[in-house]
N, C-alpha and C positions, 0 to 999 in steps of 0.2 A: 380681047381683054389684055390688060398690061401686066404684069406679075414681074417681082422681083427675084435678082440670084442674089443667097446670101453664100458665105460663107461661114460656117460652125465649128469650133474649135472645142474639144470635147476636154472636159475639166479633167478625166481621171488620168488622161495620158497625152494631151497637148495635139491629136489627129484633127487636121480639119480636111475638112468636104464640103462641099458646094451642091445647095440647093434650093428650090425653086419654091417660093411660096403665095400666098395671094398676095398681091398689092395692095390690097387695103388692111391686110393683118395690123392688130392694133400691139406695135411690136416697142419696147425699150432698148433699145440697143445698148446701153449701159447695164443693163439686169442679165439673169442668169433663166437659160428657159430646159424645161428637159424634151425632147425630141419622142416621137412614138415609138422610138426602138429602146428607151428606157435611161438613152444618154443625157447628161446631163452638158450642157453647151455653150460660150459665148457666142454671140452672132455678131457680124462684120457685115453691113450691108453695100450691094451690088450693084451693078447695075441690073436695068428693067428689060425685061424679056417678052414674048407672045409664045413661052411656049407656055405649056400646063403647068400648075403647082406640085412638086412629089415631097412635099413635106409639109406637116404643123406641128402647132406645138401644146399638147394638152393640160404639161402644167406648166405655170411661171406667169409671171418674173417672178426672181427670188432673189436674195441680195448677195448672198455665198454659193458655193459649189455643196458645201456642206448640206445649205438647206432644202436645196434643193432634191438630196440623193435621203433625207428624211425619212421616212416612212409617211403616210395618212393614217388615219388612225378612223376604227367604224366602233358605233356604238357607245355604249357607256361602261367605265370600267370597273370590274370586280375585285375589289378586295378582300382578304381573309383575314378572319380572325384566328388567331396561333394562342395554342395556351402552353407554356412553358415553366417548370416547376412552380406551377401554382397562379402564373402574371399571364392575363391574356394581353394580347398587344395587337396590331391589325399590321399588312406587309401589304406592297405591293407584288403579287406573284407576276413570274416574267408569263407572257403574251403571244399566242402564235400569231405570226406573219406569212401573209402570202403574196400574191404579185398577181394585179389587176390585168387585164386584159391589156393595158396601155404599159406595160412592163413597169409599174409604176405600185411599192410596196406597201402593205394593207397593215398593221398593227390590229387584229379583234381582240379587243378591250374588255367583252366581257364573257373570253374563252379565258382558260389555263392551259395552259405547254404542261404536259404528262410526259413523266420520265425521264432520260438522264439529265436533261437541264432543265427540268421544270421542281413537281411539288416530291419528286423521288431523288433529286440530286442530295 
């Protein structure tokens, strides 16, 4: 089997690395992809190789560096009602985030962050 080297250039500080991925990857090379190690990357593609693939790419394309390094976001989100001298009004409280298995950040939308920067700040 054929497989191509790309080269990766990582948005947050301009590193690139060379690596190997399937040949038939359905790849934009103009777009923005983030790497399994949670990098976010231009790719430059290579020539074709017979060795094995040691990379893919689980999220992208994406158009920016920005949007890529995003969060996802799980569930549906929780609002609060706030009653303040007398006017209740509704906030969006901030949201814990964690980091998927694919080093790739989670927003749960219908948690609340408790404590110094949540509903006690």
């Amino acid at each position: 089997m054929v497989n191509r080297i790309i080269t990766a250039t990582t948005c947050s500080d301009g590193v690139s690395t060379e690596y190997i991925i399937h040949e038939l990857s359905d790849i934009d090379y103009s777009k923005i992809y983030q790497l399994t190690n949670g990098l976010c990357v231009t790719i430059v593609s290579g020539e074709t190789t017979t060795n094995f693939p040691n990379m893919s790419f689980p999220y992208g394309p994406f158009e920016t560096c920005e949007e890529c390094y995003e969060p996802l976001s799980a569930n549906t989100e929780s609002l609060v009602c706030v009653e303040c001298s007398g006017t209740t009004f509704t906030i969006a409280a901030p949201h814990p985030v964690y980091t998927n298995g694919q080093f790739k950040d989670i927003t749960q939308l219908n948690a609340i962050v408790i404590g110094g920067n949540g509903l006690n700040s």
